[in-house]
C-alpha positions as a Python dict, from the first residue, in 0.01 Angstrom:
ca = {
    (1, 'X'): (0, 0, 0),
    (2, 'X'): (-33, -133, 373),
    (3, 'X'): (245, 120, 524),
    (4, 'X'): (62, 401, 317),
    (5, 'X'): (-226, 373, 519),
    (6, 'X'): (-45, 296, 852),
    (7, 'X'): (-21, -85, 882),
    (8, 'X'): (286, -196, 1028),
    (9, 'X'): (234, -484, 1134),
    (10, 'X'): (285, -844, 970),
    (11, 'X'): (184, -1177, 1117),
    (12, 'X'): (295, -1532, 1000),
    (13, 'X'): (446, -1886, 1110),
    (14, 'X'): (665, -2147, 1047),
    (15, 'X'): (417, -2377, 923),
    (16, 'X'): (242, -2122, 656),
    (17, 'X'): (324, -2311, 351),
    (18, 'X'): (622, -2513, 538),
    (19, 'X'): (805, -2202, 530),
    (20, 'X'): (778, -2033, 225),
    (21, 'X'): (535, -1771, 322),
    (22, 'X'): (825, -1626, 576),
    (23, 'X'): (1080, -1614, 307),
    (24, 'X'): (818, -1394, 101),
    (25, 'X'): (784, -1191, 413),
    (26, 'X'): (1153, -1129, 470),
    (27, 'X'): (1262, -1110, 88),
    (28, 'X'): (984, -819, 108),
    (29, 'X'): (1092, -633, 445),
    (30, 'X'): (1462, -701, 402),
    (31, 'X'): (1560, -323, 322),
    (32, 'X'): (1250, -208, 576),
    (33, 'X'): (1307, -420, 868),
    (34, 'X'): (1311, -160, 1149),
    (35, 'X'): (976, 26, 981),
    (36, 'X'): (754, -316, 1069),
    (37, 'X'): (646, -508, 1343),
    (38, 'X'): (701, -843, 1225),
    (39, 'X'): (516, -1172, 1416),
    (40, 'X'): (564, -1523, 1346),
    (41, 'X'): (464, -1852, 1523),
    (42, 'X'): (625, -2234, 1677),
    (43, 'X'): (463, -2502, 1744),
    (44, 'X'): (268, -2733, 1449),
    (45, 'X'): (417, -2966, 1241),
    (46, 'X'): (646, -2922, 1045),
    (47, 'X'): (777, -3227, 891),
    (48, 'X'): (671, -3590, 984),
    (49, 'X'): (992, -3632, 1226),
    (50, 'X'): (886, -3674, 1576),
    (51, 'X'): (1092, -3376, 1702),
    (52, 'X'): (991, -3126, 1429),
    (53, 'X'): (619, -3023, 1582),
    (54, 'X'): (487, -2911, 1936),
    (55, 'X'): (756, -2733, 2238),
    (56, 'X'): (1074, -2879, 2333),
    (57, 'X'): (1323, -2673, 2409),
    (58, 'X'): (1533, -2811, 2119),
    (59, 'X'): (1305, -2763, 1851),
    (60, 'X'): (1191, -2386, 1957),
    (61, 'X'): (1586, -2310, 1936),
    (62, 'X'): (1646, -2445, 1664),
    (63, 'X'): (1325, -2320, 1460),
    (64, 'X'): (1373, -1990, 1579),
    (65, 'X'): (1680, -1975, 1399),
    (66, 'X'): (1572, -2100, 1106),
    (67, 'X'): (1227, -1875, 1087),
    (68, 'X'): (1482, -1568, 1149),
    (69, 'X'): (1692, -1711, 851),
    (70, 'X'): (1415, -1739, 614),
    (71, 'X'): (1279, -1416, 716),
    (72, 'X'): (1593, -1262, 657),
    (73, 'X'): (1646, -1067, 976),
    (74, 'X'): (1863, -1067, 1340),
    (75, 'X'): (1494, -1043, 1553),
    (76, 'X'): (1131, -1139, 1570),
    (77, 'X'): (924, -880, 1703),
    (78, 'X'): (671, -1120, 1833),
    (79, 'X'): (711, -1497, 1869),
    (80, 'X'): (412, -1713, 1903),
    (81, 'X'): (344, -2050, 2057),
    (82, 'X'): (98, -2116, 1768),
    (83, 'X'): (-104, -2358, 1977),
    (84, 'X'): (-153, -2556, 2306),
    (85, 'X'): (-112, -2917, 2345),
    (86, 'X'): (-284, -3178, 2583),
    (87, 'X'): (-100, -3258, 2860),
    (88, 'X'): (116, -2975, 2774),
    (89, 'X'): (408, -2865, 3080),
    (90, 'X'): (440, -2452, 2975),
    (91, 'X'): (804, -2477, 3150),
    (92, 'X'): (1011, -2607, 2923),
    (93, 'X'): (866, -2385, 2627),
    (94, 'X'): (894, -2120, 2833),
    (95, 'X'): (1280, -2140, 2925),
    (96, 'X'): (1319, -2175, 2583),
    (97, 'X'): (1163, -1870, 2516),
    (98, 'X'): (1324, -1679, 2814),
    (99, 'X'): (1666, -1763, 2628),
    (100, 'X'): (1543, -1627, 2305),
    (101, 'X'): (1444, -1308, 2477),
    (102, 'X'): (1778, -1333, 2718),
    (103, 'X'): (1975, -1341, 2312),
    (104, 'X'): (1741, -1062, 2146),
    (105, 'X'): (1626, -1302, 1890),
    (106, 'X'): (1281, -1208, 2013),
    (107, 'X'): (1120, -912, 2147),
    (108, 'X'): (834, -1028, 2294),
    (109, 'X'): (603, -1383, 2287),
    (110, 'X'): (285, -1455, 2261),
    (111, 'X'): (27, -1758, 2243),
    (112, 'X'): (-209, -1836, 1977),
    (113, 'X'): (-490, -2054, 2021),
    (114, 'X'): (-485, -2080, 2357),
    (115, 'X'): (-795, -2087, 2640),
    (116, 'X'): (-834, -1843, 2917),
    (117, 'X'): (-741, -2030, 3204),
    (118, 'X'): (-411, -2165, 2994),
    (119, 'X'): (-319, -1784, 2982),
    (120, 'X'): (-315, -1790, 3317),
    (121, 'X'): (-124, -2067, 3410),
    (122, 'X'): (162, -1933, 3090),
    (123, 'X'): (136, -1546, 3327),
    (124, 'X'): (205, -1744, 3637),
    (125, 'X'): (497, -1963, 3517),
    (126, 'X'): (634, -1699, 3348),
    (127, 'X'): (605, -1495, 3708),
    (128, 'X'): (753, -1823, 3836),
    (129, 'X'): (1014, -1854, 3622),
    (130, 'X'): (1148, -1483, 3690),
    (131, 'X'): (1086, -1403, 3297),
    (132, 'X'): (858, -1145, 3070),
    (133, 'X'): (479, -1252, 3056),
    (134, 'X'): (305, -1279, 2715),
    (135, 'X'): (213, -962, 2603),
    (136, 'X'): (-75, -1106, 2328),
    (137, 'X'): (-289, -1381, 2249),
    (138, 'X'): (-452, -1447, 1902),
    (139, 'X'): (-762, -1580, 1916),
    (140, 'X'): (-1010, -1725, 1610),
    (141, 'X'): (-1283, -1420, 1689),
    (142, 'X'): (-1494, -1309, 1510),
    (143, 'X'): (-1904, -1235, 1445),
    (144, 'X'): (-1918, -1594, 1461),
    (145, 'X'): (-1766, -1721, 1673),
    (146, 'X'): (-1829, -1511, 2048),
    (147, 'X'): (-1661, -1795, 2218),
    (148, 'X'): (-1347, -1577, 2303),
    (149, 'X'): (-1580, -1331, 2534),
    (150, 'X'): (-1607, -1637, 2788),
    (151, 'X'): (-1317, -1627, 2880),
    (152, 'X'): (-986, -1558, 2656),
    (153, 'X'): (-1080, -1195, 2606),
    (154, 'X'): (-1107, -1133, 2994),
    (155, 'X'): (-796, -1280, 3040),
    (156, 'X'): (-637, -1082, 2791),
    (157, 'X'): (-763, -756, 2995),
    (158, 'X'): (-711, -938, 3323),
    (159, 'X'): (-335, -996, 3269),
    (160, 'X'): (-227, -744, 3012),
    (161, 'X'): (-223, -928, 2678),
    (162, 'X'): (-337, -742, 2389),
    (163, 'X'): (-577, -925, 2159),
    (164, 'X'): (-489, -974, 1817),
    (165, 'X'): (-769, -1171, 1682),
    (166, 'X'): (-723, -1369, 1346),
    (167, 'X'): (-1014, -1438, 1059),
    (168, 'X'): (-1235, -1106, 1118),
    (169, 'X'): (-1449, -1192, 867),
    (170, 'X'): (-1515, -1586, 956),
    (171, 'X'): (-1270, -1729, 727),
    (172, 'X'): (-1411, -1513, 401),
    (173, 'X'): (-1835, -1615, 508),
    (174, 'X'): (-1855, -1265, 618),
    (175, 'X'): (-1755, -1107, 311),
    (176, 'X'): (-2114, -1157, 150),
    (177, 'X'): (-2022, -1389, -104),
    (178, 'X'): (-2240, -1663, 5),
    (179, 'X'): (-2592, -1779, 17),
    (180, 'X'): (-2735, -2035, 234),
    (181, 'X'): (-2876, -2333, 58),
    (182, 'X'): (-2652, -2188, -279),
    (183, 'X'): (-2380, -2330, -424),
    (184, 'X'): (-2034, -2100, -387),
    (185, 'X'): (-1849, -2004, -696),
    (186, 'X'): (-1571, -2207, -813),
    (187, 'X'): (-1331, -1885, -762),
    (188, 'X'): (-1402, -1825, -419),
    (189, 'X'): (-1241, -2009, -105),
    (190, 'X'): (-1600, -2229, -51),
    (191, 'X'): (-1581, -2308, -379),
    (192, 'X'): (-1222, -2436, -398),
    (193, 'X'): (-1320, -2666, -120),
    (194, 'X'): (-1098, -2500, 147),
    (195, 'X'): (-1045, -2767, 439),
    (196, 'X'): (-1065, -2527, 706),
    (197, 'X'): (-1333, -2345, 574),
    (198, 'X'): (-1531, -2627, 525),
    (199, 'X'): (-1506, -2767, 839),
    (200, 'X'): (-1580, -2432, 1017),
    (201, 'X'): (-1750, -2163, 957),
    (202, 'X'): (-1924, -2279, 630),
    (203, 'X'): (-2231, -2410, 844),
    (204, 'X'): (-2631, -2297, 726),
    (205, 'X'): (-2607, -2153, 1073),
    (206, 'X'): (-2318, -1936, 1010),
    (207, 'X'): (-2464, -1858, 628),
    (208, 'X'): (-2781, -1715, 768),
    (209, 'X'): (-2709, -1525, 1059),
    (210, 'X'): (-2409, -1319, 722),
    (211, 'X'): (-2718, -1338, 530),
    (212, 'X'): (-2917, -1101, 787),
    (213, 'X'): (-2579, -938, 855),
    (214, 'X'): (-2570, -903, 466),
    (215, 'X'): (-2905, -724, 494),
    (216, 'X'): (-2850, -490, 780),
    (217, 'X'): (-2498, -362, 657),
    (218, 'X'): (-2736, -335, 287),
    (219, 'X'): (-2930, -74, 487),
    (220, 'X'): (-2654, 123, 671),
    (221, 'X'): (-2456, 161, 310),
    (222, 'X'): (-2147, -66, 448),
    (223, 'X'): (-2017, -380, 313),
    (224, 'X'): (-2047, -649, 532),
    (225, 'X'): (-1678, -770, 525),
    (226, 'X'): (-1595, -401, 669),
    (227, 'X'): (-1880, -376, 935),
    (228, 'X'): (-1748, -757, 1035),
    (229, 'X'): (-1369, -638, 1091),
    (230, 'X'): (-1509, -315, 1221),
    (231, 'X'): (-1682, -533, 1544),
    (232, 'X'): (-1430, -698, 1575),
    (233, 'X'): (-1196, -398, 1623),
    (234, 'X'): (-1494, -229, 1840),
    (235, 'X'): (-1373, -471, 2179),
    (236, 'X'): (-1221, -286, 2428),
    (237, 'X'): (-945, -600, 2456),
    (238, 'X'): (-817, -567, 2100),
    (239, 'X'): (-512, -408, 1957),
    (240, 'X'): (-523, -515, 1598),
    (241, 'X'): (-721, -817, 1371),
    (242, 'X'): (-528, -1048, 1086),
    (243, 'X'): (-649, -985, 819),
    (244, 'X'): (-578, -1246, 498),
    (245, 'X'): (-647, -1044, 163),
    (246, 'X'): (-560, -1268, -121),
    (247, 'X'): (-556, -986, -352),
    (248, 'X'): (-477, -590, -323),
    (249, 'X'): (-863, -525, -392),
    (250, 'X'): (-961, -720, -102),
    (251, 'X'): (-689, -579, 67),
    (252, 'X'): (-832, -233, -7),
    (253, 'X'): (-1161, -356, 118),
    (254, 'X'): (-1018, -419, 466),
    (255, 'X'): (-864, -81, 535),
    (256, 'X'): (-1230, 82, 453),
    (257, 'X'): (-1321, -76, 798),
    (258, 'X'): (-1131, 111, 969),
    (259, 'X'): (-1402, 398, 878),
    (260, 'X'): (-1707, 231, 991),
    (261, 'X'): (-1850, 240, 1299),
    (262, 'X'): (-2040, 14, 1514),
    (263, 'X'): (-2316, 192, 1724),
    (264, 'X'): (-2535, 19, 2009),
    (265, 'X'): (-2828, -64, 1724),
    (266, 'X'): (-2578, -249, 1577),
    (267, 'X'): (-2455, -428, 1880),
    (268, 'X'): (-2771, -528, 1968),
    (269, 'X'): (-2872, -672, 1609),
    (270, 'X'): (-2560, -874, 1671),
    (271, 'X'): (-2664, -996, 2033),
    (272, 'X'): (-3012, -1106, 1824),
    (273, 'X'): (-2839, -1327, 1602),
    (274, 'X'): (-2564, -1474, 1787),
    (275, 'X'): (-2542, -1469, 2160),
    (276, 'X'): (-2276, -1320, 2374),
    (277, 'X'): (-1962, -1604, 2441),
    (278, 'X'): (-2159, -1804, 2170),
    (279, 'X'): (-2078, -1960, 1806),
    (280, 'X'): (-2315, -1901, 1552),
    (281, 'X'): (-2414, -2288, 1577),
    (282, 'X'): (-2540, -2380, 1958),
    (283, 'X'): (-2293, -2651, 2067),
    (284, 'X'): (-2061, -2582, 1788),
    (285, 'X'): (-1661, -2664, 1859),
    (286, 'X'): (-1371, -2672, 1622),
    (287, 'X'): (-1254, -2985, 1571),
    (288, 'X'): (-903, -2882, 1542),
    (289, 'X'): (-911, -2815, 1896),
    (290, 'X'): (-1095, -3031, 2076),
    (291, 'X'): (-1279, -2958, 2409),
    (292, 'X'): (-1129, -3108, 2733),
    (293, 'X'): (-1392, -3094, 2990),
    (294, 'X'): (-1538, -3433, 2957),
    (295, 'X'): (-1301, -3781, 2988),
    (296, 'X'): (-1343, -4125, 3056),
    (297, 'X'): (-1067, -4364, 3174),
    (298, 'X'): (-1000, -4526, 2817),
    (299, 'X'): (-1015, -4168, 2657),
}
């Protein structure tokens, strides 16, 4: 159903389901390989061993070759460091990747996760190091979340990178299946009790600014999960979103966005309810990446 309507492109990691979810991937695309662009990622944990997590040149080797074994293929397309670390050196990490690229196990490399002026400093080693740049970053971007206009989206267009923003629709609060102050359904991702979620986006903030979203989209005749993924697409710095159907209806709900456009009276709504290089909540951070601005000696 995706390649009928276009979509070529798969993302994934290592660390999705400690591996399984690329051995779907390339038990699916095995007999297709050269009709998709195929994207995984390196970097979080992946056992409790000290060396299996994070960017030594060992480990990227050697879980490069295994994600291209479980994915059942001779390249990556796109290989992602899935996220920075603090006190991070990009050399190594990037040597490593340099050989991947210099053995056409990869294609290209990205980062995920990563701030502007880190994108940056991964250009200018890479310049330094006489090897490819990144040619994409995936941030968490969304309705939401603005954050990524700061700074990590003008990088992107300052140094080339294509944006490939993950979680369009706010980890599932923009698809207009919840209320603030209401209970969520036991079927639905709130309701399971989804860790990420719940630490997130599922904020009273973030519930009433989709509620008014809900409303507007209401009066234009959209759903609000395709005018969401429709803005998102709508930035001049992006190439593509992630999207994360877990069924083919939802699925099927995500390629109608393609078909709806965003107009200035609907940028400006959007400006009303959450500020340019904003989250929804003033102050907001996630706390699986936490800011680095402010220290004190015993921190």
């Amino acid at each position: 159903h995706a390649r009928d309507n276009g979509v070529n492109f798969i993302d994934t990691a290592d660390v999705y389901s400690k591996g399984k979810s690329e051995s779907m991937v390339g038990s699916l695309l095995k007999e297709q390989r050269n009709d998709w662009v195929l994207a995984t990622k390196v970097g979080n944990k992946m056992s409790e061993l000290p060396n299996e997590s994070h960017y030594s040149r060992t480990w990227v080797l050697r879980e490069c070759e295994a994600s291209l074994k479980r994915l059942a293929t001779d390249w990556i397309d796109i290989y992602y460091l899935h996220r920075d670390f603090d006190g991070m050196h990009l050399e190594e990490p990037l040597r490593a990747i340099d050989a991947l690229l210099l053995a056409g196990k990869i294609r290209y490399w990205g980062l995920s996760n990563f701030r502007g002026w880190r994108i940056a400093e991964a250009v200018y080693t890479a310049r330094a190091l006489n090897m490819p740049a990144p040619v994409v970053c995936q941030p968490y971007y969304n309705l939401l979340n603005r954050q990524p206009e700061v700074e990590v989206l003008p990088a992107c267009a300052r140094f080339g990178l294509g944006a490939v923003p993950y979680s369009p629709i706010a980890r599932g609060v923009l698809s207009g299946k919840y209320a603030p102050g209401s209970k969520p359904a036991a079927d639905t991702r709130a309701g399971r009790g989804d860790k990420r979620m719940m630490e997130t986006e599922f904020r009273e903030d973030s519930l009433r600014v989709a509620q008014k979203l809900n409303e507007h989209c209401a009066r234009k005749g959209v759903a609000l999960s395709h005018f969401a993924t429709a803005w998102v697409l709508a930035h001049r710095a992006v190439s593509a979103v992630i999207a994360g159907p877990r069924t083919l209806e939802q699925w099927k709900e995500y390629v109608l966005a393609l078909d709806c456009g965003i107009t200035s009276e609907d940028e400006a709504l959007v400006d009303s309810l959450v500020s340019p290089g904003h989250p929804s909540t003033p102050g907001y951070n996630d706390p699986a990446y936490p800011l680095e601005g402010r220290r004190s000696e015993d921190r």
